[in-house]
mmCIF file of the C-alpha atoms, coordinates in Angstrom:
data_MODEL
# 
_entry.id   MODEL 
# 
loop_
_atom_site.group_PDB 
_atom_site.id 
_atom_site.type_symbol 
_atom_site.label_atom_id 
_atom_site.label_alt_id 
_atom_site.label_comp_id 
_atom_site.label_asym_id 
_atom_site.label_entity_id 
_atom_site.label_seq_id 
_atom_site.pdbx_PDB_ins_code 
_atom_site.Cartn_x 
_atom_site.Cartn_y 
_atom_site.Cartn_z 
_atom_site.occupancy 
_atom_site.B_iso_or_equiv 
_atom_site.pdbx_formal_charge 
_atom_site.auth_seq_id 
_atom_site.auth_comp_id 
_atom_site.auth_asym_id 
_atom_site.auth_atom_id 
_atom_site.pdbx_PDB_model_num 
ATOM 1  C CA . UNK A 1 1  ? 62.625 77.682  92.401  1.00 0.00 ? 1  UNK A CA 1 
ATOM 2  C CA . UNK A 1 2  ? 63.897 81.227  92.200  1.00 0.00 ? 2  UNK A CA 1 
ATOM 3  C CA . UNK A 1 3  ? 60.928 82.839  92.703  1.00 0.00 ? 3  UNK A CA 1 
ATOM 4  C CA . UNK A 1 4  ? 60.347 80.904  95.984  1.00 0.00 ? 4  UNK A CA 1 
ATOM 5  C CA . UNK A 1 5  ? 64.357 81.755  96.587  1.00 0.00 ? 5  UNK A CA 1 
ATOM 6  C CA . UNK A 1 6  ? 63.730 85.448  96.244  1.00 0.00 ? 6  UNK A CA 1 
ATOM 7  C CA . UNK A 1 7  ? 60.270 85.208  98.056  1.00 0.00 ? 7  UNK A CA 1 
ATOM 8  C CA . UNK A 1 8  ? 61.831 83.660  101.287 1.00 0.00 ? 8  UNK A CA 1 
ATOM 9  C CA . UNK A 1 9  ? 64.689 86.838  100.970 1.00 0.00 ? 9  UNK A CA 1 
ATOM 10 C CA . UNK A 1 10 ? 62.409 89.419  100.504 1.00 0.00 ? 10 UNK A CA 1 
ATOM 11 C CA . UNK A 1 11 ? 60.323 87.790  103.956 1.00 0.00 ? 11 UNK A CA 1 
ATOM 12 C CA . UNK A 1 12 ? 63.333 87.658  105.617 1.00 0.00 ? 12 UNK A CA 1 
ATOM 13 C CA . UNK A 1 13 ? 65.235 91.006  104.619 1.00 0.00 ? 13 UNK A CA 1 
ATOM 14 C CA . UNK A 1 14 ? 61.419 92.682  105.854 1.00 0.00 ? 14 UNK A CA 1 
ATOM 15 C CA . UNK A 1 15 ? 61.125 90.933  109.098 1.00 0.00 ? 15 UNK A CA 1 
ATOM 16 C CA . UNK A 1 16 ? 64.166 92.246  109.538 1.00 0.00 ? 16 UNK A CA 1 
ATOM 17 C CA . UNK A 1 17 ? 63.484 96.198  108.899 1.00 0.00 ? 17 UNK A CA 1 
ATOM 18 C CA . UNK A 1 18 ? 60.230 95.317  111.044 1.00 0.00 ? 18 UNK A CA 1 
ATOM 19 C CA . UNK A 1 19 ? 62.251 94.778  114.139 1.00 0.00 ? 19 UNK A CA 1 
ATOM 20 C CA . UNK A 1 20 ? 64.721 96.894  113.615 1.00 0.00 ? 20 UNK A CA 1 
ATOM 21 C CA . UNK A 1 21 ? 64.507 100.544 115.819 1.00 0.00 ? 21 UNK A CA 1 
ATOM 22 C CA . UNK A 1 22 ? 66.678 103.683 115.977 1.00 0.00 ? 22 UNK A CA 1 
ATOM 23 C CA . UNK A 1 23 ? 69.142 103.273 118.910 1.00 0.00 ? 23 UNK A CA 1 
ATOM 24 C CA . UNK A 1 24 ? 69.617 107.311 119.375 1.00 0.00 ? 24 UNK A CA 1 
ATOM 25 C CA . UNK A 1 25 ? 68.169 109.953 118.041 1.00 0.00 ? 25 UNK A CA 1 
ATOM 26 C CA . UNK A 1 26 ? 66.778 113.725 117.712 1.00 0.00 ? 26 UNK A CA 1 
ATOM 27 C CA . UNK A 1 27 ? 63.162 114.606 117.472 1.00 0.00 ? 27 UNK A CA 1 
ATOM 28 C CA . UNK A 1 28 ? 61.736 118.412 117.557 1.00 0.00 ? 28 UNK A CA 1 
ATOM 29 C CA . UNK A 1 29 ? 58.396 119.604 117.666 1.00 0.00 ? 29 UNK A CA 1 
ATOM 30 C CA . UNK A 1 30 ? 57.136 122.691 116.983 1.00 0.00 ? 30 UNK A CA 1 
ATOM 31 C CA . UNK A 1 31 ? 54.085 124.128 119.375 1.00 0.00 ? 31 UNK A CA 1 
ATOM 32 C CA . UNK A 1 32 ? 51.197 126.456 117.611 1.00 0.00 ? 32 UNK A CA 1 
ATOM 33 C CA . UNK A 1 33 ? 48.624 127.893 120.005 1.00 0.00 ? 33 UNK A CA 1 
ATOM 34 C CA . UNK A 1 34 ? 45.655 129.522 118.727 1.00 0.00 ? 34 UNK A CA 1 
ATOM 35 C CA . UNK A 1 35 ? 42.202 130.521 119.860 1.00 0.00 ? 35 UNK A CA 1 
ATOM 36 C CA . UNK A 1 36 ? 39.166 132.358 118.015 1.00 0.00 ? 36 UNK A CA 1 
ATOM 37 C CA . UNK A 1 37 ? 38.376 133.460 121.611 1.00 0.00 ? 37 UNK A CA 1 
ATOM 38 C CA . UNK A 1 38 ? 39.234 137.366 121.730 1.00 0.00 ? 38 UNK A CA 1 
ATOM 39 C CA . UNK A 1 39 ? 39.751 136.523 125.181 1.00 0.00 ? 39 UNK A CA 1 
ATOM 40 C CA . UNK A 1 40 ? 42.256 134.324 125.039 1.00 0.00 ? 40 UNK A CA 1 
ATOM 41 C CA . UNK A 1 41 ? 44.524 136.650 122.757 1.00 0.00 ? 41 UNK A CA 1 
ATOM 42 C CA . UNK A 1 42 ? 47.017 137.791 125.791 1.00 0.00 ? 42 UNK A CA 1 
ATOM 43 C CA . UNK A 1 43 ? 47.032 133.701 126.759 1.00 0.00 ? 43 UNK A CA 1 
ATOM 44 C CA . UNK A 1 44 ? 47.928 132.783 123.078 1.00 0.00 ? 44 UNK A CA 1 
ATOM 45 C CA . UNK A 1 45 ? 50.448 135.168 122.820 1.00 0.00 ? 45 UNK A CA 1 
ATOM 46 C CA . UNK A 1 46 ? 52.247 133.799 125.605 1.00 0.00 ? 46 UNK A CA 1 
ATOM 47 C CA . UNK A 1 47 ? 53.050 129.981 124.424 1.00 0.00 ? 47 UNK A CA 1 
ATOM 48 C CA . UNK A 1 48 ? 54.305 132.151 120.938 1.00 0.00 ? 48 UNK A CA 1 
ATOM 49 C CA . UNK A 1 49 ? 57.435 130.491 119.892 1.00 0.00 ? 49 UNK A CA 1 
ATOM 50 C CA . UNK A 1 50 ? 57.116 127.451 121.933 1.00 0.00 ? 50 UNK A CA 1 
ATOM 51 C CA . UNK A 1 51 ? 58.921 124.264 121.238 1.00 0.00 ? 51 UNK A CA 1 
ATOM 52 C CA . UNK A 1 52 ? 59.981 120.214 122.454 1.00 0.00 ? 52 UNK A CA 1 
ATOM 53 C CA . UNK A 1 53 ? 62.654 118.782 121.810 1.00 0.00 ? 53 UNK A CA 1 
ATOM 54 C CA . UNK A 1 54 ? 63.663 115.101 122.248 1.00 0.00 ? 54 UNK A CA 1 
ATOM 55 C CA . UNK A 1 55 ? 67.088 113.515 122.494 1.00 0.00 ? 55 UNK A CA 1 
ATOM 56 C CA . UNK A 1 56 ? 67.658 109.597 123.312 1.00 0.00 ? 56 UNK A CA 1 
ATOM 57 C CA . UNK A 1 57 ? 69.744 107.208 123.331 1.00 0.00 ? 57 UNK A CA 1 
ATOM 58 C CA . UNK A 1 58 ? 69.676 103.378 124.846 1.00 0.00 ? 58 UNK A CA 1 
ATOM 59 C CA . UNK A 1 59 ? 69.863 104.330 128.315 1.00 0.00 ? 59 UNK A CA 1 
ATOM 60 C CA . UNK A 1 60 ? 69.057 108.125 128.481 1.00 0.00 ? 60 UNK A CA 1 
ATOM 61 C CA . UNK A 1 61 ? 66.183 110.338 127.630 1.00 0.00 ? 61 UNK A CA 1 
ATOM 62 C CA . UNK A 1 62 ? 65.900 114.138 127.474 1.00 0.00 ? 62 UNK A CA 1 
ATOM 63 C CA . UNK A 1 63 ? 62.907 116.214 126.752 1.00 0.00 ? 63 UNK A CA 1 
ATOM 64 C CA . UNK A 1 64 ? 63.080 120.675 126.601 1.00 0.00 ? 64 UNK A CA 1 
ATOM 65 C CA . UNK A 1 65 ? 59.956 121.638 126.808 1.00 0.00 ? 65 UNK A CA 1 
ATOM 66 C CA . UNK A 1 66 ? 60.230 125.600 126.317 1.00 0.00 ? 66 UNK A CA 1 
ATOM 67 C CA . UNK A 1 67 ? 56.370 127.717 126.611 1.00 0.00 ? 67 UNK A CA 1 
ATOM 68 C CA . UNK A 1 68 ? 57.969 130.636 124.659 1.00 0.00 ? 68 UNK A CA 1 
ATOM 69 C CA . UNK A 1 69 ? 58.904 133.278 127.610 1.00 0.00 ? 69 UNK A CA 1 
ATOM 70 C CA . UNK A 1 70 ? 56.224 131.366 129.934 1.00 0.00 ? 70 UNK A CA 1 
ATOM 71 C CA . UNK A 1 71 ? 58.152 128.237 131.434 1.00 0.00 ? 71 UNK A CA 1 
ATOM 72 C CA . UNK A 1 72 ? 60.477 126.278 130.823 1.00 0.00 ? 72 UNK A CA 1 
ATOM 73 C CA . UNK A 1 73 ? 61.022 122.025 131.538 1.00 0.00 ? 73 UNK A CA 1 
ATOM 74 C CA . UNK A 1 74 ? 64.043 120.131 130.940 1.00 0.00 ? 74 UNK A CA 1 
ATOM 75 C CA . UNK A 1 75 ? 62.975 116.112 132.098 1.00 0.00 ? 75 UNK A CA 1 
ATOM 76 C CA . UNK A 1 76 ? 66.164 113.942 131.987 1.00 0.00 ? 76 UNK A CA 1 
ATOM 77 C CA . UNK A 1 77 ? 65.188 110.030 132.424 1.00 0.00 ? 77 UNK A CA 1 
ATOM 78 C CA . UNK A 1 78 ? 68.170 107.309 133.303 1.00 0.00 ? 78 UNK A CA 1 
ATOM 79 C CA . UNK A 1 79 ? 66.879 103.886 132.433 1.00 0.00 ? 79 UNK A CA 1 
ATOM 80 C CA . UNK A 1 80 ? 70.010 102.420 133.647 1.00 0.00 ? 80 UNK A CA 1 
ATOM 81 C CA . UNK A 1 81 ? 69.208 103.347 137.169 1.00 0.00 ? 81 UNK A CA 1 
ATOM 82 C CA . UNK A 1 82 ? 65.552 103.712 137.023 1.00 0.00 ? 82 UNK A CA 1 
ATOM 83 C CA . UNK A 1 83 ? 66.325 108.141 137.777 1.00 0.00 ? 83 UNK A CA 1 
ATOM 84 C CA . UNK A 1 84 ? 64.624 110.930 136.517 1.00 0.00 ? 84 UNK A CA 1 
ATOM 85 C CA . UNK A 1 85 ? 65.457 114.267 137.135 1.00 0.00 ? 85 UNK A CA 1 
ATOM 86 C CA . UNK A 1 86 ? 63.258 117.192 136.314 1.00 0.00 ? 86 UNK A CA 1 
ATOM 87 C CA . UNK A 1 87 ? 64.072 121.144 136.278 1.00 0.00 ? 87 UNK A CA 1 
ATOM 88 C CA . UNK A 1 88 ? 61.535 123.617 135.977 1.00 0.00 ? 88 UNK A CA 1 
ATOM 89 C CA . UNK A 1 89 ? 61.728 127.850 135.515 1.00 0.00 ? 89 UNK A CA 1 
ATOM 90 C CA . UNK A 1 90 ? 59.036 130.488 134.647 1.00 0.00 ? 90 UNK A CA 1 
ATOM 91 C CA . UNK A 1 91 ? 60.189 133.304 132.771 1.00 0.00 ? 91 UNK A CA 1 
ATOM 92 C CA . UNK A 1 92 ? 63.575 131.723 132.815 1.00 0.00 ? 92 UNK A CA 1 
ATOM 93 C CA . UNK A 1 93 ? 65.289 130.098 129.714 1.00 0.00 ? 93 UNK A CA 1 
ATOM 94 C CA . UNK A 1 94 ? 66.546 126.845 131.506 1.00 0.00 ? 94 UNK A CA 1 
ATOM 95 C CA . UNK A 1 95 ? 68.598 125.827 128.064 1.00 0.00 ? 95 UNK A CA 1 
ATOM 96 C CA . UNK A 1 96 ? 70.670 129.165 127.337 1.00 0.00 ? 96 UNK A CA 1 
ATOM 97 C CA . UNK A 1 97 ? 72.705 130.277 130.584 1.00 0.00 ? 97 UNK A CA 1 
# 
């Protein structure tokens, strides 16, 4: 009987992680562009340093997308009201006025 006790628990307490999902959070990439075309060299050089970065919460989403000195996106999406606003630069750091 307490083996089928602690069984039922355990089924229960894991159901419960399964459904369970971040309401907000942070989540940052890293970008690495590489090429063994000597062509390509100048293009690879320009996404150098690129990054993403992710931000959300229940109702709001915002991606930076930075292509090292190349271009820059900042996508802001409003669930609430079904908006999304997107800015976009090249050559221009959109993040760091």
């Amino acid at each position: 009987m307490k083996k089928l006790f602690l069984s039922v628990v355990l089924i229960l307490l894991s159901v419960g992680a399964t459904f369970a999902q971040p309401k907000e959070g942070h989540i940052a990439y890293t970008i690495t562009v590489s090429s063994e075309d000597p062509d390509m060299s100048m293009g690879v050089a320009m996404f150098d340093g690129s990054k993403m970065e992710l931000y959300f919460d229940k109702d709001l989403a915002r991606t930076e997308l930075d292509f090292g000195g190349f271009m820059s996106t900042s996508t802001v999406v409003n669930d609430k009201t079904d908006e999304v606003l997107i800015l976009m630069g090249g050559g221009i750091d959109l993040f760091n006025f």
